[in-house]
Backbone bond lengths (Angstrom), bond angles and torsions (degrees), N, CA, C in turn:
res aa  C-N    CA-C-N  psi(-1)  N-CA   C-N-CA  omega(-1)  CA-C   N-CA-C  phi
1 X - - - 1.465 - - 1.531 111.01 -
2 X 1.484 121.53 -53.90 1.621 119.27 169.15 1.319 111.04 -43.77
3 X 1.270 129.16 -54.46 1.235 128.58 -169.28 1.896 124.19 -60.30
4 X 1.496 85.00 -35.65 1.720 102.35 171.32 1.614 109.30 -70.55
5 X 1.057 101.53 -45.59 1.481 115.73 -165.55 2.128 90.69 -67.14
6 X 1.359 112.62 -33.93 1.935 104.23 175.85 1.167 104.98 -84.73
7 X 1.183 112.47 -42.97 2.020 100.74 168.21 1.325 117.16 -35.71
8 X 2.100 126.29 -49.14 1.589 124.63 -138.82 1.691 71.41 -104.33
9 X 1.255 149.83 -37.02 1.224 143.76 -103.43 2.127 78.13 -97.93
10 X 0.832 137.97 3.63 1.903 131.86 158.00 1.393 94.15 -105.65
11 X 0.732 123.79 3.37 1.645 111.25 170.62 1.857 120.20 -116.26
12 X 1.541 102.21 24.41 1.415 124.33 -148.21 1.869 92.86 -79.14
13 X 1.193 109.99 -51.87 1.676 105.30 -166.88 1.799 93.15 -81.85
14 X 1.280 131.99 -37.21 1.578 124.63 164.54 1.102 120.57 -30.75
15 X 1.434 113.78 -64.65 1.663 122.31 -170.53 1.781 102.62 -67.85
16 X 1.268 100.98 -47.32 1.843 107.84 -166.15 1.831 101.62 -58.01
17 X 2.140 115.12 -43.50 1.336 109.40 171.34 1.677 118.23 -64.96
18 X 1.523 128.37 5.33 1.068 124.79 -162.87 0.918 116.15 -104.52
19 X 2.053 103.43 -30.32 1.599 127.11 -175.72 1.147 98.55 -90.18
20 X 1.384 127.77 -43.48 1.803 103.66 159.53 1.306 144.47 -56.19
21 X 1.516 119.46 -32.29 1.458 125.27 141.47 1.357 122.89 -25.65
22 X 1.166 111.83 -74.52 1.231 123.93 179.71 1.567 120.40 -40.54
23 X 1.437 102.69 -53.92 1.704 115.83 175.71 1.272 101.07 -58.90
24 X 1.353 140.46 -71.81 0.682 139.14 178.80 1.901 124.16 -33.50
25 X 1.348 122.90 -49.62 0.956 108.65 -162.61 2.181 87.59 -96.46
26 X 1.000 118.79 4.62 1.793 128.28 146.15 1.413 115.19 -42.63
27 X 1.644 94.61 -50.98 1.831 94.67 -154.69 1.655 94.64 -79.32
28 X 1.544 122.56 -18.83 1.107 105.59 175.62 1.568 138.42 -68.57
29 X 1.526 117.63 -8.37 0.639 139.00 172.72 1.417 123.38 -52.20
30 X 1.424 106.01 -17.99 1.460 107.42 169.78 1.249 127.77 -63.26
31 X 1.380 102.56 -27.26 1.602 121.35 168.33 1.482 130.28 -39.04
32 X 1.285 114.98 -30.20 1.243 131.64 158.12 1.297 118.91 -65.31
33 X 0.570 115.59 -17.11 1.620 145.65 179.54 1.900 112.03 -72.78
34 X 1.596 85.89 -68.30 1.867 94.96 173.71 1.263 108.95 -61.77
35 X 1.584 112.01 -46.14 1.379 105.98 -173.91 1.398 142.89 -44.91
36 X 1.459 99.33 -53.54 1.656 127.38 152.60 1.387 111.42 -20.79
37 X 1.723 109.77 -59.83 1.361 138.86 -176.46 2.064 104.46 -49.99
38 X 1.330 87.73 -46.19 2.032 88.46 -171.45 1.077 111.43 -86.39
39 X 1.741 116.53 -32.05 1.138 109.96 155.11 1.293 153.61 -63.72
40 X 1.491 108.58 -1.04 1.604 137.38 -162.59 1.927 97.91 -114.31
41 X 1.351 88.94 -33.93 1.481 103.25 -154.81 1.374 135.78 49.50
42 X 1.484 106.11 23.63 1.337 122.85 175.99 2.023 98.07 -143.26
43 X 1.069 100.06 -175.93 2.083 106.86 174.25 1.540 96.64 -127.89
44 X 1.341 121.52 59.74 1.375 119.09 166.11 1.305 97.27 -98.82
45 X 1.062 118.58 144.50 1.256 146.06 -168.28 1.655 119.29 61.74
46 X 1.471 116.61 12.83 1.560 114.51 -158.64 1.460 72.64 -117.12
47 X 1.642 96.49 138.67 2.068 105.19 154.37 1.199 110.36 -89.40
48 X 1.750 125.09 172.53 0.993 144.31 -160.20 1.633 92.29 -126.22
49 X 1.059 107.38 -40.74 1.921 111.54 171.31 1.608 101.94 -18.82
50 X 1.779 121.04 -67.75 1.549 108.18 -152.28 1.251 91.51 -67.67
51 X 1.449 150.30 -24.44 1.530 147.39 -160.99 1.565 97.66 -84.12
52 X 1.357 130.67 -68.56 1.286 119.85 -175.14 1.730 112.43 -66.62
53 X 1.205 120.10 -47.29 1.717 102.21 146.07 1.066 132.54 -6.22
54 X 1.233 98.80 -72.07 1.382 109.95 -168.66 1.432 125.82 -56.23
55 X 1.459 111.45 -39.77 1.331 133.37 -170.92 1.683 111.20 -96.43
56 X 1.428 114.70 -3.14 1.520 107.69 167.42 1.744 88.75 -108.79
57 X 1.007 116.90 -25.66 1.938 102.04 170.75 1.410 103.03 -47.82
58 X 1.368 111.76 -74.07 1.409 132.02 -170.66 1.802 120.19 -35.68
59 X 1.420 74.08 -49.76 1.849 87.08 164.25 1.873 120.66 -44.66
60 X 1.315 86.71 -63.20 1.522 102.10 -161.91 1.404 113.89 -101.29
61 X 1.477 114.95 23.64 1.617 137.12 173.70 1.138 106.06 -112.32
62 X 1.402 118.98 -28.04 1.277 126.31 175.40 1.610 115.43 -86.82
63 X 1.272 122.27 -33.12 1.394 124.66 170.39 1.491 111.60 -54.59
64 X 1.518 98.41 -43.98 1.450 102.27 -163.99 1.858 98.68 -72.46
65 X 1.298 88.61 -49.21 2.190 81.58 171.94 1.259 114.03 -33.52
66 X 1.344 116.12 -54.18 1.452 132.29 -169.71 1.953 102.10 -54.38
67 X 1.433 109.08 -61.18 1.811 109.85 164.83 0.970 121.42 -36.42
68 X 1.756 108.71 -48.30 1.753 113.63 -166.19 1.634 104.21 -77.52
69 X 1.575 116.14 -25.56 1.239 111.20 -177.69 1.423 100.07 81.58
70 X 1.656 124.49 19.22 1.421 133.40 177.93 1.473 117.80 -81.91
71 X 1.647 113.70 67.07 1.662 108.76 169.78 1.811 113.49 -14.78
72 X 1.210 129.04 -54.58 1.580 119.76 -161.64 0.968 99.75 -74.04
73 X 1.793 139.01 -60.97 1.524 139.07 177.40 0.766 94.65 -30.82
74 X 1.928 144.13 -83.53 1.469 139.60 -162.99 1.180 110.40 -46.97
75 X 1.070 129.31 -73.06 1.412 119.93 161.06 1.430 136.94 1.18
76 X 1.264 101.14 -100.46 1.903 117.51 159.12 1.472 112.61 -20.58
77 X 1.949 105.06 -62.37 1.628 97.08 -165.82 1.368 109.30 -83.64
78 X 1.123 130.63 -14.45 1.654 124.88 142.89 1.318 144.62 -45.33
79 X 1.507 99.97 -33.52 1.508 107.08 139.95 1.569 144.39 -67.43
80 X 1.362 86.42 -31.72 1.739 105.91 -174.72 1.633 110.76 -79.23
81 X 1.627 107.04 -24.30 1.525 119.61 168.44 1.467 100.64 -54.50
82 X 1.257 92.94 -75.98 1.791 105.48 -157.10 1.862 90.45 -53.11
83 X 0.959 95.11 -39.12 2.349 85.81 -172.05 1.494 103.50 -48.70
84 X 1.621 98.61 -66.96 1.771 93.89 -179.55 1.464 140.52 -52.35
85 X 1.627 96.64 -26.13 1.703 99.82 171.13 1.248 104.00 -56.31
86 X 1.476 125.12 -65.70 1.187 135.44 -167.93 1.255 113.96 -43.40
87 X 1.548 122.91 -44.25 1.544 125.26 177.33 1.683 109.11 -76.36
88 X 1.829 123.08 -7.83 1.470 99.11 170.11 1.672 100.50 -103.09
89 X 1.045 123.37 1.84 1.578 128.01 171.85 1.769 112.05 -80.33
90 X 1.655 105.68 -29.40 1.581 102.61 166.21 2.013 99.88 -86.82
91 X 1.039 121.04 -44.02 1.623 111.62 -178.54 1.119 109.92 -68.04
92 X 1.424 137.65 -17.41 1.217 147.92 165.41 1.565 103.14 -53.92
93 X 1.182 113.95 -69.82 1.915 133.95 -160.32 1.864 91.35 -45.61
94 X 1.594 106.67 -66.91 0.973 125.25 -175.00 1.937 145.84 -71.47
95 X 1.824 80.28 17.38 1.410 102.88 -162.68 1.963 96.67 -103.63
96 X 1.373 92.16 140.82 1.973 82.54 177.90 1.601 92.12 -112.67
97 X 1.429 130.49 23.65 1.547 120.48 145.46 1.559 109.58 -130.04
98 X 1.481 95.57 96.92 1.545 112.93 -162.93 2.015 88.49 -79.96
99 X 1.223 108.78 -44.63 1.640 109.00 -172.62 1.832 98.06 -49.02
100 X 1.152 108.82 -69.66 1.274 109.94 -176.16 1.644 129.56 -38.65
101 X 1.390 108.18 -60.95 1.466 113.71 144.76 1.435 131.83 -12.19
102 X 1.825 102.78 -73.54 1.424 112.56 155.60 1.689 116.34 -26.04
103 X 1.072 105.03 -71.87 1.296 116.21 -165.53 1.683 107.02 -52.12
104 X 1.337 111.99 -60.72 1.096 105.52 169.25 1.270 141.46 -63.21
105 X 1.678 112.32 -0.41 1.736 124.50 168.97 1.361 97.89 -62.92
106 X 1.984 102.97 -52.80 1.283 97.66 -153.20 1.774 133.17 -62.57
107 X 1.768 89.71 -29.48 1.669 115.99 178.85 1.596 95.12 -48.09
108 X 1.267 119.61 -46.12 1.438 129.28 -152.42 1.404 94.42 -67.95
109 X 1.790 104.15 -59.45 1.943 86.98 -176.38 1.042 91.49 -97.97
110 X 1.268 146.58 105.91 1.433 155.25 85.90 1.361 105.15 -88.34
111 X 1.221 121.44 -37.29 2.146 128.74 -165.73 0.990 91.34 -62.50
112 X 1.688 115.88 -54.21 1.253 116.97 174.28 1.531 145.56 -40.59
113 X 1.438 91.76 -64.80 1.244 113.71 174.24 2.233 117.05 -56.36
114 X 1.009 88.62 -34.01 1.674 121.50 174.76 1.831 101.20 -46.97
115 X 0.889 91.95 -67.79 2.026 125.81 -165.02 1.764 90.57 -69.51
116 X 1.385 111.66 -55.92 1.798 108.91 -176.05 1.506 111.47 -62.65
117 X 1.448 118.33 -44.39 1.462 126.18 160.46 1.467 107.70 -45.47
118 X 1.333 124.13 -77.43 1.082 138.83 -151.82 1.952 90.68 -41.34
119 X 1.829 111.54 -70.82 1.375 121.50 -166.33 1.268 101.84 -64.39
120 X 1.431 142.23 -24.23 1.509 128.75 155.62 1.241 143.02 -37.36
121 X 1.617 91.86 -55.07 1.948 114.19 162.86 1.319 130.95 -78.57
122 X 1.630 106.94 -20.48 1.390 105.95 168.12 1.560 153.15 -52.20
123 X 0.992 150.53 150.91 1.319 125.74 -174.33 1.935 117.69 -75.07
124 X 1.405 95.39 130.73 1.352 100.20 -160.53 1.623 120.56 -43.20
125 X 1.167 73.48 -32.84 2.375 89.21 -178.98 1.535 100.14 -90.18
126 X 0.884 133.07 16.40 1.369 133.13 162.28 1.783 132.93 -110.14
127 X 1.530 97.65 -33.81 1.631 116.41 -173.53 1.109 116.84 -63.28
128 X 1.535 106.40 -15.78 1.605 96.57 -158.15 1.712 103.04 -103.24
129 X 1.210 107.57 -1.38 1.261 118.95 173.07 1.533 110.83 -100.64
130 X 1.044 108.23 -42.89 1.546 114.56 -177.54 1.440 120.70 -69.72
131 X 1.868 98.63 -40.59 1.685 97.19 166.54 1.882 113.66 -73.54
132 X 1.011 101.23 -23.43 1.346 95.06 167.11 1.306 133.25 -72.96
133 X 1.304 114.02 -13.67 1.326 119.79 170.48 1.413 106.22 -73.71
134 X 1.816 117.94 -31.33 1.630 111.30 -166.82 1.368 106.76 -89.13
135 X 1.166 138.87 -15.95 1.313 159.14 -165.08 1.759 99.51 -77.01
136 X 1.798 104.30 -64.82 1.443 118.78 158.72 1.934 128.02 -16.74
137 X 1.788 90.50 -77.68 1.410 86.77 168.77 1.349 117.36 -103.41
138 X 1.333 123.01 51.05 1.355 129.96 154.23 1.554 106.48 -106.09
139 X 1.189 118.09 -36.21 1.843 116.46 168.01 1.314 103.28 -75.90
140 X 1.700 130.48 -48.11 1.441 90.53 160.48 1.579 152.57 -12.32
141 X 1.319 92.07 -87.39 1.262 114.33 176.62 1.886 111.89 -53.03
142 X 1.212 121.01 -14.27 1.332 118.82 -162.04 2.016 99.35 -95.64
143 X 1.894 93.01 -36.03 1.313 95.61 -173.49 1.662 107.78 -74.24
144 X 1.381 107.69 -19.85 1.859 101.73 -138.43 1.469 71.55 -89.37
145 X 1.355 124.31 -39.52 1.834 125.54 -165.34 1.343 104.86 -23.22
146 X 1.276 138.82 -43.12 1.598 125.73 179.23 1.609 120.13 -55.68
147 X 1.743 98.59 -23.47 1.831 107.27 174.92 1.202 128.40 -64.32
148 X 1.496 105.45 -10.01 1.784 122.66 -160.99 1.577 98.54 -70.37
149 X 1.436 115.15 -43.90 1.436 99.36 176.20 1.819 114.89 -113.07
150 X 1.525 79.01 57.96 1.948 88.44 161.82 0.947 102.03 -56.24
151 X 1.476 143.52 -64.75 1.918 136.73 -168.24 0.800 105.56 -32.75
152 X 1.287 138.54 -56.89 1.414 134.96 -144.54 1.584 113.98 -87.69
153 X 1.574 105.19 -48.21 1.325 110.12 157.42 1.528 122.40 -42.67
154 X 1.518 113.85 -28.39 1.847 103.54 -160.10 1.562 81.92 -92.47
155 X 1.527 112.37 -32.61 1.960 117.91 -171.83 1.617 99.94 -46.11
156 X 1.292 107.86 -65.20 1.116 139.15 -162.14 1.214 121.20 -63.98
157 X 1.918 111.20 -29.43 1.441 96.80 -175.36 1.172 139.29 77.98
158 X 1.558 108.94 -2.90 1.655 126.15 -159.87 1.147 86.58 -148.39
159 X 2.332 94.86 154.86 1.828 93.59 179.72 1.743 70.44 -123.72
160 X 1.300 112.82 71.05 1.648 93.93 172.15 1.679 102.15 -122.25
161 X 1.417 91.34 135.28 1.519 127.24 -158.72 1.406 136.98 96.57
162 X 1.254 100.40 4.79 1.180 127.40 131.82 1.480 142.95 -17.40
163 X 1.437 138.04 51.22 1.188 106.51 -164.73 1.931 128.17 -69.30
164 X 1.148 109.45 108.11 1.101 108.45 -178.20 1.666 124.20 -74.60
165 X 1.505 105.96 -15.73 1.414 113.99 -168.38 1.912 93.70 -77.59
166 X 1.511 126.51 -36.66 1.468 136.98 170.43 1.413 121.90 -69.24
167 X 1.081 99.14 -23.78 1.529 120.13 -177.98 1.759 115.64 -80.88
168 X 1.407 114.64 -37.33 1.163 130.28 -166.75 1.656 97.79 -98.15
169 X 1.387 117.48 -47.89 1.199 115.25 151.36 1.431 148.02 -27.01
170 X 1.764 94.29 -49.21 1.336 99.61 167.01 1.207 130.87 -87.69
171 X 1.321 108.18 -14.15 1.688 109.26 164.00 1.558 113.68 -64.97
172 X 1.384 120.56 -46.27 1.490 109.95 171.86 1.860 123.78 -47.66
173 X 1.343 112.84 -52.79 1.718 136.09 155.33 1.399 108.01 -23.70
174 X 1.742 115.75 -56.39 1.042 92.22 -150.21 1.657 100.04 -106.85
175 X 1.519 113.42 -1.78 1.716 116.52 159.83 1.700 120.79 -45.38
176 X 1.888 94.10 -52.76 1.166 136.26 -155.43 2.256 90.82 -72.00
177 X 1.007 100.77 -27.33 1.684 89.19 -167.35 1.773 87.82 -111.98
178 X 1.350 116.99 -6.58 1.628 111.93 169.94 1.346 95.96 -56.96
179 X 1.672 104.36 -80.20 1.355 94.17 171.96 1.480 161.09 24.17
180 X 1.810 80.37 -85.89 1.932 100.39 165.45 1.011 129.21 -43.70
181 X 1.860 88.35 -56.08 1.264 116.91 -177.51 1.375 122.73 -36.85
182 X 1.124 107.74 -49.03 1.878 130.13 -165.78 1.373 91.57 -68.12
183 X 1.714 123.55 -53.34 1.555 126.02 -145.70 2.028 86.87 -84.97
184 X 1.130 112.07 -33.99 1.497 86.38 171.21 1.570 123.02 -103.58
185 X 1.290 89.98 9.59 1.577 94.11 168.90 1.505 119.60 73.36
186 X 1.205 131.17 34.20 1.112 147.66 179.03 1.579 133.65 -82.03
187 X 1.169 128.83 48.79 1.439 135.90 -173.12 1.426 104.57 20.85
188 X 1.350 107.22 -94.11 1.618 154.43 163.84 1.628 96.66 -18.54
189 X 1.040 118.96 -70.93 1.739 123.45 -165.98 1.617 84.61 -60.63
190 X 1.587 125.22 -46.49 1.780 110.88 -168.90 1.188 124.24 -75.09
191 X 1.857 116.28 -34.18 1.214 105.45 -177.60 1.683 112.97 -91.11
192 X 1.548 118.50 -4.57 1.626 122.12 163.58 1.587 97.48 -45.21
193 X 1.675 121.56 -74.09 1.194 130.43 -141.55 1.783 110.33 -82.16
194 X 0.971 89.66 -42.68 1.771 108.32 156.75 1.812 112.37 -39.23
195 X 0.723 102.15 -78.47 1.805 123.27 175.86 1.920 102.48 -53.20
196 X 0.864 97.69 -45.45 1.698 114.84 177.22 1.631 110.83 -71.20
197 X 1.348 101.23 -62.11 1.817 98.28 179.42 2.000 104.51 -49.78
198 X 0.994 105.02 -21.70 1.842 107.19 -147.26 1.573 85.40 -102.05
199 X 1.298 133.56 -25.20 0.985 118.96 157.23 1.351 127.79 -50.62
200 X 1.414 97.70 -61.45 1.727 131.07 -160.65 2.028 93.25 -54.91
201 X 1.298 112.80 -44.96 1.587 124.23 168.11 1.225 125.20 -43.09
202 X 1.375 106.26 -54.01 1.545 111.17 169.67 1.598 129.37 -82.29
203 X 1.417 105.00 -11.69 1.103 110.94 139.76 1.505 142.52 -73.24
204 X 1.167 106.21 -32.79 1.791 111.10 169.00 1.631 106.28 -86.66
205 X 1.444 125.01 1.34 1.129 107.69 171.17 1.528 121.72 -85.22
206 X 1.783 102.25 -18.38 1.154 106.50 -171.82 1.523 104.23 -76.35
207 X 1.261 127.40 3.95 1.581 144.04 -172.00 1.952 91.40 -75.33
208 X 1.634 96.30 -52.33 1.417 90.79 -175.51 1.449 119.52 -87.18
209 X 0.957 114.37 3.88 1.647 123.40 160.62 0.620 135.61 -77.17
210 X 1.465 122.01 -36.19 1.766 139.36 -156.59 1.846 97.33 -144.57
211 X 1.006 100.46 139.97 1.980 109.59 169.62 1.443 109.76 -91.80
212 X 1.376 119.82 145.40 1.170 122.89 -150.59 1.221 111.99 -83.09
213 X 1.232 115.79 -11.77 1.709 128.02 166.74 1.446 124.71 -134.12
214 X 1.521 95.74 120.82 1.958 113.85 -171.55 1.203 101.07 -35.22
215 X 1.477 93.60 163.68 1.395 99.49 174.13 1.633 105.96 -84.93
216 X 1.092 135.31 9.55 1.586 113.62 172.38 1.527 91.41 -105.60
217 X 1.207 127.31 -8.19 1.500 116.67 176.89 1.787 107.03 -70.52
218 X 1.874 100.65 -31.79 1.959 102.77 -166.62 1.849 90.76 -87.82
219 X 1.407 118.64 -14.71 1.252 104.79 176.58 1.974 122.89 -65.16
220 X 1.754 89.36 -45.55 1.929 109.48 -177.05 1.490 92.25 -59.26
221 X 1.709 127.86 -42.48 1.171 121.50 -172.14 1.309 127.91 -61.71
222 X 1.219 110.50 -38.24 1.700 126.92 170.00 1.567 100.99 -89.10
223 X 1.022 121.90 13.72 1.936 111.81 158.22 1.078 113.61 -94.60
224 X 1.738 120.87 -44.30 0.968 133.80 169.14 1.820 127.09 -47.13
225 X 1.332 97.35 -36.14 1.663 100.31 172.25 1.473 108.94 -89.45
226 X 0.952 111.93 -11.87 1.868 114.42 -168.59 1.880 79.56 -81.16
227 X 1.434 139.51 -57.75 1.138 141.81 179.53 1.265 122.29 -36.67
Protein backbone atom coordinates (compact mmCIF):
# COMPACT_ATOMS: atom_id res chain seq x y z
CA UNK A 1 0.00 0.00 0.00
CA UNK A 2 2.98 2.69 0.82
CA UNK A 3 4.51 1.94 -2.22
CA UNK A 4 1.22 2.41 -4.35
CA UNK A 5 0.25 5.22 -2.44
CA UNK A 6 4.37 6.91 -3.85
CA UNK A 7 3.64 5.78 -7.24
CA UNK A 8 -0.28 7.77 -7.32
CA UNK A 9 1.03 10.42 -4.77
CA UNK A 10 1.96 13.10 -8.41
CA UNK A 11 -1.14 12.22 -9.53
CA UNK A 12 -2.76 13.36 -6.09
CA UNK A 13 -4.95 16.60 -7.17
CA UNK A 14 -5.84 14.45 -10.75
CA UNK A 15 -7.35 11.54 -9.11
CA UNK A 16 -8.95 13.74 -6.05
CA UNK A 17 -10.47 16.32 -9.34
CA UNK A 18 -11.78 13.05 -10.87
CA UNK A 19 -13.33 11.62 -7.60
CA UNK A 20 -15.14 14.75 -7.29
CA UNK A 21 -16.52 14.68 -10.74
CA UNK A 22 -17.65 11.62 -10.38
CA UNK A 23 -19.48 12.29 -6.93
CA UNK A 24 -20.79 14.86 -8.11
CA UNK A 25 -22.37 13.77 -11.22
CA UNK A 26 -23.54 10.44 -8.45
CA UNK A 27 -25.42 12.84 -6.39
CA UNK A 28 -27.35 13.64 -9.41
CA UNK A 29 -28.75 10.70 -9.70
CA UNK A 30 -31.29 11.49 -7.35
CA UNK A 31 -32.97 13.16 -10.03
CA UNK A 32 -34.47 10.18 -11.19
CA UNK A 33 -35.81 10.06 -8.25
CA UNK A 34 -37.81 13.62 -8.51
CA UNK A 35 -38.74 12.72 -11.75
CA UNK A 36 -40.70 9.61 -10.99
CA UNK A 37 -42.10 12.08 -8.32
CA UNK A 38 -43.64 14.70 -11.29
CA UNK A 39 -44.42 12.12 -13.15
CA UNK A 40 -46.52 10.25 -10.55
CA UNK A 41 -47.41 13.50 -9.07
CA UNK A 42 -47.39 12.00 -5.84
CA UNK A 43 -43.91 9.91 -3.99
CA UNK A 44 -45.73 6.63 -3.81
CA UNK A 45 -43.50 4.23 -4.20
CA UNK A 46 -40.28 6.67 -4.09
CA UNK A 47 -38.17 6.67 -0.57
CA UNK A 48 -37.01 9.65 1.07
CA UNK A 49 -34.05 7.47 2.71
CA UNK A 50 -31.51 8.36 -0.44
CA UNK A 51 -32.50 12.26 0.20
CA UNK A 52 -32.14 12.31 3.97
CA UNK A 53 -28.98 10.09 3.49
CA UNK A 54 -27.73 12.01 1.56
CA UNK A 55 -27.81 15.16 3.50
CA UNK A 56 -26.59 13.70 6.95
CA UNK A 57 -23.55 12.08 4.75
CA UNK A 58 -22.98 15.42 3.32
CA UNK A 59 -23.15 16.97 6.62
CA UNK A 60 -20.61 14.97 8.33
CA UNK A 61 -18.22 14.45 5.14
CA UNK A 62 -17.95 17.82 5.10
CA UNK A 63 -16.96 18.36 8.78
CA UNK A 64 -14.57 15.81 8.43
CA UNK A 65 -13.07 17.75 5.12
CA UNK A 66 -13.05 20.66 7.27
CA UNK A 67 -10.55 18.29 10.05
CA UNK A 68 -8.66 16.89 7.15
CA UNK A 69 -8.22 20.43 5.85
CA UNK A 70 -9.41 18.48 2.46
CA UNK A 71 -10.32 21.42 -0.11
CA UNK A 72 -12.23 18.58 -2.48
CA UNK A 73 -14.28 16.84 0.50
CA UNK A 74 -15.45 20.48 1.35
CA UNK A 75 -16.14 21.03 -1.82
CA UNK A 76 -18.14 17.93 -3.05
CA UNK A 77 -20.17 17.82 0.32
CA UNK A 78 -21.17 21.37 -0.24
CA UNK A 79 -22.47 20.50 -3.23
CA UNK A 80 -24.09 17.36 -2.24
CA UNK A 81 -25.81 19.55 0.70
CA UNK A 82 -27.30 22.06 -1.43
CA UNK A 83 -28.37 18.92 -4.16
CA UNK A 84 -30.22 17.05 -1.42
CA UNK A 85 -32.10 19.93 0.10
CA UNK A 86 -33.33 20.66 -3.15
CA UNK A 87 -34.40 16.98 -3.83
CA UNK A 88 -36.41 16.92 -0.23
CA UNK A 89 -38.04 20.40 -1.13
CA UNK A 90 -39.19 18.69 -4.63
CA UNK A 91 -40.32 15.24 -2.52
CA UNK A 92 -41.58 17.51 -0.08
CA UNK A 93 -43.97 19.64 -2.78
CA UNK A 94 -45.04 16.31 -4.05
CA UNK A 95 -45.65 14.32 -0.97
CA UNK A 96 -49.52 13.86 0.30
CA UNK A 97 -47.95 13.06 3.96
CA UNK A 98 -46.40 16.39 4.40
CA UNK A 99 -46.64 15.73 8.55
CA UNK A 100 -44.68 12.68 8.15
CA UNK A 101 -42.04 14.13 5.95
CA UNK A 102 -41.77 16.85 8.55
CA UNK A 103 -40.99 14.47 10.95
CA UNK A 104 -38.61 12.81 9.08
CA UNK A 105 -36.60 16.19 8.03
CA UNK A 106 -36.41 16.72 11.52
CA UNK A 107 -34.89 13.10 12.74
CA UNK A 108 -32.42 13.83 9.90
CA UNK A 109 -31.13 17.17 11.39
CA UNK A 110 -31.01 16.18 14.78
CA UNK A 111 -28.48 12.90 13.58
CA UNK A 112 -26.99 15.56 12.17
CA UNK A 113 -26.88 18.12 14.29
CA UNK A 114 -25.93 15.31 17.11
CA UNK A 115 -22.64 14.10 15.08
CA UNK A 116 -21.60 18.16 14.38
CA UNK A 117 -21.87 18.68 18.24
CA UNK A 118 -20.54 15.54 19.07
CA UNK A 119 -17.03 16.30 16.49
CA UNK A 120 -16.97 19.92 17.90
CA UNK A 121 -16.59 18.87 21.60
CA UNK A 122 -14.51 16.08 21.06
CA UNK A 123 -10.99 15.74 21.83
CA UNK A 124 -9.05 17.05 18.97
CA UNK A 125 -6.57 13.94 18.71
CA UNK A 126 -9.35 11.73 18.90
CA UNK A 127 -12.28 12.98 16.36
CA UNK A 128 -10.74 12.34 13.50
CA UNK A 129 -10.61 8.80 14.07
CA UNK A 130 -13.68 8.41 15.88
CA UNK A 131 -15.73 10.48 13.39
CA UNK A 132 -14.38 8.37 10.95
CA UNK A 133 -15.37 5.40 12.32
CA UNK A 134 -19.21 6.90 12.27
CA UNK A 135 -19.04 8.17 8.82
CA UNK A 136 -17.66 4.36 7.99
CA UNK A 137 -20.73 2.55 9.14
CA UNK A 138 -23.04 5.13 8.07
CA UNK A 139 -21.93 4.49 4.21
CA UNK A 140 -22.23 1.08 5.02
CA UNK A 141 -25.44 0.79 5.79
CA UNK A 142 -26.48 3.46 3.08
CA UNK A 143 -24.60 1.42 0.28
CA UNK A 144 -25.45 -2.25 1.32
CA UNK A 145 -29.41 -0.90 1.83
CA UNK A 146 -30.20 -2.31 -1.70
CA UNK A 147 -29.13 -5.98 0.00
CA UNK A 148 -32.05 -5.79 2.46
CA UNK A 149 -34.25 -7.41 0.00
CA UNK A 150 -31.81 -10.12 -1.24
CA UNK A 151 -34.86 -12.76 -0.58
CA UNK A 152 -36.87 -11.49 -2.78
CA UNK A 153 -34.47 -10.95 -5.49
CA UNK A 154 -33.10 -14.76 -5.18
CA UNK A 155 -37.38 -15.61 -4.66
CA UNK A 156 -37.99 -13.66 -7.45
CA UNK A 157 -35.35 -14.20 -9.83
CA UNK A 158 -35.39 -10.53 -10.73
CA UNK A 159 -33.05 -7.55 -9.79
CA UNK A 160 -36.01 -5.21 -10.60
CA UNK A 161 -35.98 -2.21 -8.42
CA UNK A 162 -32.91 -2.15 -8.31
CA UNK A 163 -31.32 0.94 -9.11
CA UNK A 164 -28.66 0.02 -11.31
CA UNK A 165 -27.95 3.46 -12.87
CA UNK A 166 -26.76 4.41 -8.64
CA UNK A 167 -25.44 1.28 -8.23
CA UNK A 168 -23.02 1.30 -11.16
CA UNK A 169 -22.27 4.73 -10.23
CA UNK A 170 -21.22 3.97 -7.05
CA UNK A 171 -18.81 1.53 -7.86
CA UNK A 172 -16.94 4.07 -10.04
CA UNK A 173 -17.10 6.80 -6.65
CA UNK A 174 -16.05 4.51 -4.57
CA UNK A 175 -12.76 3.03 -6.74
CA UNK A 176 -12.20 6.66 -7.56
CA UNK A 177 -11.94 7.88 -3.64
CA UNK A 178 -10.03 4.29 -2.89
CA UNK A 179 -7.62 5.78 -4.73
CA UNK A 180 -7.28 9.10 -2.82
CA UNK A 181 -7.52 7.38 -0.11
CA UNK A 182 -4.24 5.39 -0.60
CA UNK A 183 -2.38 8.69 -2.15
CA UNK A 184 -3.17 10.50 1.11
CA UNK A 185 -2.97 7.74 3.13
CA UNK A 186 -6.01 7.76 5.03
CA UNK A 187 -7.11 4.51 6.86
CA UNK A 188 -10.78 5.59 6.99
CA UNK A 189 -11.02 7.13 3.32
CA UNK A 190 -9.51 3.21 2.27
CA UNK A 191 -11.36 0.94 4.21
CA UNK A 192 -14.94 3.20 3.57
CA UNK A 193 -14.32 2.75 -0.27
CA UNK A 194 -12.79 -0.63 -0.13
CA UNK A 195 -15.79 -2.13 1.84
CA UNK A 196 -18.03 0.06 -0.48
CA UNK A 197 -16.52 -0.89 -3.95
CA UNK A 198 -17.02 -4.79 -2.80
CA UNK A 199 -20.32 -4.09 -1.96
CA UNK A 200 -21.29 -2.07 -5.00
CA UNK A 201 -19.76 -5.64 -6.95
CA UNK A 202 -21.95 -7.87 -5.47
CA UNK A 203 -24.49 -5.91 -6.21
CA UNK A 204 -23.90 -5.46 -9.95
CA UNK A 205 -23.21 -9.03 -10.08
CA UNK A 206 -26.56 -9.87 -9.21
CA UNK A 207 -27.33 -7.68 -12.55
CA UNK A 208 -25.59 -10.67 -14.23
CA UNK A 209 -27.50 -13.25 -12.57
CA UNK A 210 -30.87 -12.15 -12.51
CA UNK A 211 -32.74 -9.88 -15.48
CA UNK A 212 -33.95 -6.80 -14.37
CA UNK A 213 -37.54 -7.59 -14.92
CA UNK A 214 -39.59 -10.78 -13.49
CA UNK A 215 -40.82 -12.89 -15.46
CA UNK A 216 -44.53 -11.93 -14.88
CA UNK A 217 -43.44 -8.35 -15.50
CA UNK A 218 -41.84 -9.81 -19.44
CA UNK A 219 -45.10 -11.87 -19.49
CA UNK A 220 -47.85 -8.39 -18.90
CA UNK A 221 -45.23 -6.93 -21.39
CA UNK A 222 -45.71 -9.32 -24.22
CA UNK A 223 -49.66 -9.26 -23.55
CA UNK A 224 -49.68 -5.91 -23.98
CA UNK A 225 -48.13 -6.01 -27.56
CA UNK A 226 -49.99 -9.18 -28.56
CA UNK A 227 -53.15 -6.50 -27.75
Amino acid sequence: MEALSTILQPYKDLVGNIAAIVTVGQMFSGSFLCWDAYKQGNTRGIPISPFLGGIIMSVVNLKYGMILRDDTMIQVNLFGLALNIVYIMIFFNYSQEKFKVWGQIGFAGAVSAVLIGYAQYEDPKLVENRLGLIITAFMFYLIASPLFGLNDIIKNKSTEGMPFPIILSGSVVTFMWLLYGIIIKNQFVIVQNLVGLFLCSIQLSLFVIYPSKSKDAKVKSKAKKTD
